[in-house]
C-alpha positions as CSV (number, residue, x, y, z in Angstrom):
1,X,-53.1,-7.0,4.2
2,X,-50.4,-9.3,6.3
3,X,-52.9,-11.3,8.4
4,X,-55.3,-12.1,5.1
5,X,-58.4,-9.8,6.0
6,X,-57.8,-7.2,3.3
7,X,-58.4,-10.5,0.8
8,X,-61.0,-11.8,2.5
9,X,-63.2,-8.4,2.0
10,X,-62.6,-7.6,-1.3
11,X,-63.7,-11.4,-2.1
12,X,-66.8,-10.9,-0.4
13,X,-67.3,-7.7,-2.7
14,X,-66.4,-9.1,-5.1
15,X,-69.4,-11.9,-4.9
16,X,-71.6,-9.3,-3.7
17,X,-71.0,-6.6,-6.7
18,X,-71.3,-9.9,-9.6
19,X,-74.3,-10.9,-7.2
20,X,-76.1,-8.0,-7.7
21,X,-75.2,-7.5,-11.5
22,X,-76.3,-11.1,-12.0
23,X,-79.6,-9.9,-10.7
24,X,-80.3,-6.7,-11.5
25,X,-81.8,-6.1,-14.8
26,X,-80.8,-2.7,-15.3
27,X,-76.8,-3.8,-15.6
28,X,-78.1,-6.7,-17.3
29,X,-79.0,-4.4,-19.9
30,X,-75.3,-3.0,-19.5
31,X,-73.9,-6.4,-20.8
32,X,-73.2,-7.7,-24.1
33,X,-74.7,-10.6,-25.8
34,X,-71.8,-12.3,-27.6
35,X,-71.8,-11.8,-31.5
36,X,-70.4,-14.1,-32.5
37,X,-72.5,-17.2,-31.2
38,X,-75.4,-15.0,-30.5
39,X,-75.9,-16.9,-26.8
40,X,-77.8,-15.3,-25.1
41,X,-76.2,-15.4,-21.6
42,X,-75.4,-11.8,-21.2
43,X,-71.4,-11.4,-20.6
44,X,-69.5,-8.6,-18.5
45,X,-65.7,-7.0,-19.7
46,X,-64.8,-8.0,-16.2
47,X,-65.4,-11.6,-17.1
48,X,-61.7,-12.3,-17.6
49,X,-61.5,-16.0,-17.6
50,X,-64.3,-16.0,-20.2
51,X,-64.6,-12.8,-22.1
52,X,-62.6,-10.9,-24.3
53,X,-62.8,-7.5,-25.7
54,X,-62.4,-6.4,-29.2
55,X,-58.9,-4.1,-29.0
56,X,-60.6,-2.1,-31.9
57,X,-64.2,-1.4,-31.0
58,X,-64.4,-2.6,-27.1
59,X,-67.2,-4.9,-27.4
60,X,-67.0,-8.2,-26.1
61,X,-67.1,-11.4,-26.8
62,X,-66.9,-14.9,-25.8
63,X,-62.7,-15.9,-25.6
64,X,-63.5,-19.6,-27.3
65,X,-65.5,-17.8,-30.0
66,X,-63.5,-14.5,-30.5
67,X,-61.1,-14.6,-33.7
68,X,-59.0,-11.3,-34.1
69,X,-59.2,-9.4,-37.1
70,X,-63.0,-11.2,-37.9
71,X,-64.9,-8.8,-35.3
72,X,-68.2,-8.5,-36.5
73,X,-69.3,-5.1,-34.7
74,X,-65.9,-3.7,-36.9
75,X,-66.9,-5.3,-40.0
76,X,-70.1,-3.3,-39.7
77,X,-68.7,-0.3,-39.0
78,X,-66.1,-0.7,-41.2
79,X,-68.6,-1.1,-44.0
80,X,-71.2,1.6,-43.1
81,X,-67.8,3.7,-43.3
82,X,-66.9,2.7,-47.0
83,X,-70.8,3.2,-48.2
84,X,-70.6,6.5,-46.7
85,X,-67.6,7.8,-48.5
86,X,-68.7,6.4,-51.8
87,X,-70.6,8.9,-53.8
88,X,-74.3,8.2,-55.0
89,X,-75.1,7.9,-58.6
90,X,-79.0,9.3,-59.7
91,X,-79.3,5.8,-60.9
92,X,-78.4,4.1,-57.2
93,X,-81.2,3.1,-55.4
94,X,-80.3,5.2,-52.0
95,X,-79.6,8.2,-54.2
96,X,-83.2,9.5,-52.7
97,X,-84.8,9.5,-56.5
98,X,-87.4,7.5,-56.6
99,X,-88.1,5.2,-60.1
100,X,-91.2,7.3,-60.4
101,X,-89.9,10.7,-59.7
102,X,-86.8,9.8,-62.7
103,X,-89.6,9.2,-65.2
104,X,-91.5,12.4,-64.3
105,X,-88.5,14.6,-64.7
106,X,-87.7,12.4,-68.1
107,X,-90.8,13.0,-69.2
108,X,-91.1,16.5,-68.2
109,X,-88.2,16.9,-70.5
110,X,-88.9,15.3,-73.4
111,X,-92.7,16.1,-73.5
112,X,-93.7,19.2,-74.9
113,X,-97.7,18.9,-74.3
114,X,-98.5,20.6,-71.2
115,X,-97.3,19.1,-67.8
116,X,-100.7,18.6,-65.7
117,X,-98.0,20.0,-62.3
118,X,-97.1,23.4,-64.0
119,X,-99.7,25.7,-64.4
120,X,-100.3,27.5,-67.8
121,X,-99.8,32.1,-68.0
122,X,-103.3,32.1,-67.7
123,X,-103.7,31.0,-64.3
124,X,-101.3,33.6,-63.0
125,X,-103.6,36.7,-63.4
């Protein structure tokens, strides 16, 4: 550590490990494309003059275009979370009822011919 050599190594390990993660496409697919600008220069967490990471969710972003409190991986998730806890009305679209299916059972219920689905006494002999 005294005489400098200890510094010089971890340097050259330094440029050798960003080298090679530069390079290789398998951590390229580790990185993070910035989500705010959308660039498409993939960016490290150990990017520290340039990156920042969200304190909430960890991803990471571009310090120039980062704004705290306007994350948009949070507002996502933060959103997802509210739809989730809100409960579905028959009449919502994502209650699973389809328009058709509504007026089937409407219809089943308010019709008294026959329903062409339900089989008459007769056909269970």
């Amino acid at each position: 550590v005294r005489n400098g050599t200890m510094l010089h190594h971890l340097r050259s390990f330094i440029s050798l490990a960003v080298a090679h993660v530069t390079d290789c496409q398998l951590c390229q697919g580790l990185g993070f494309i910035c989500g705010m600008c959308q660039d498409q220069q993939v960016i490290f967490p150990f990017q520290l003059e340039h990156v920042i990471k969200c304190p909430v969710c960890q991803s990471c972003y571009h310090k120039e275009c980062f704004i705290p409190g306007k994350c948009p991986k949070c507002i996502r998730l933060e959103a997802r979370r509210r739809m989730q806890e809100e409960p579905l009305s028959p009449e919502s679209p994502d209650s699973g009822e389809s328009d058709e299916s509504r007026t089937l059972i409407h219809n089943m219920d308010t019709d008294s011919s026959p329903s062409p689905l339900v089989g008459s006494a007769d056909d269970c002999r």
